[in-house]
C-alpha angles and dihedrals in degrees: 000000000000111000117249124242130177137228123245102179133032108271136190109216134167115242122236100229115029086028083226122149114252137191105217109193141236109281087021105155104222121197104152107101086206088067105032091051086064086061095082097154107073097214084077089072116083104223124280106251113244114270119243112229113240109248119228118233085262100064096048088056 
């Protein structure tokens, strides 16, 4: 399954399938490599949140 990444600005992109010219949101989750390979500029991508570390069984005791 693709990864999922959000838009952080308003972008025009071409779709894959009707080749018609389409405004994705802000905050858009894009997982269709089709549509996230026409966002070359990487400004258009919100940032990714921190990730949190995975804890071991002896810190959770």
């Amino acid at each position: 399954m693709p990864v999922a990444r959000t838009l952080a600005v308003a972008v025009f992109v071409i779709d894959p399938t009707t080749h018609e010219t389409v405004l994705l949101q802000p905050g858009t989750q894009i997982t269709d490599p089709a549509i996230a390979e026409q966002m070359t500029h990487p400004d258009v991508w919100a940032p990714d949140p921190p990730r949190q570390s995975r804890r071991t069984k002896a810190e959770t005791q």
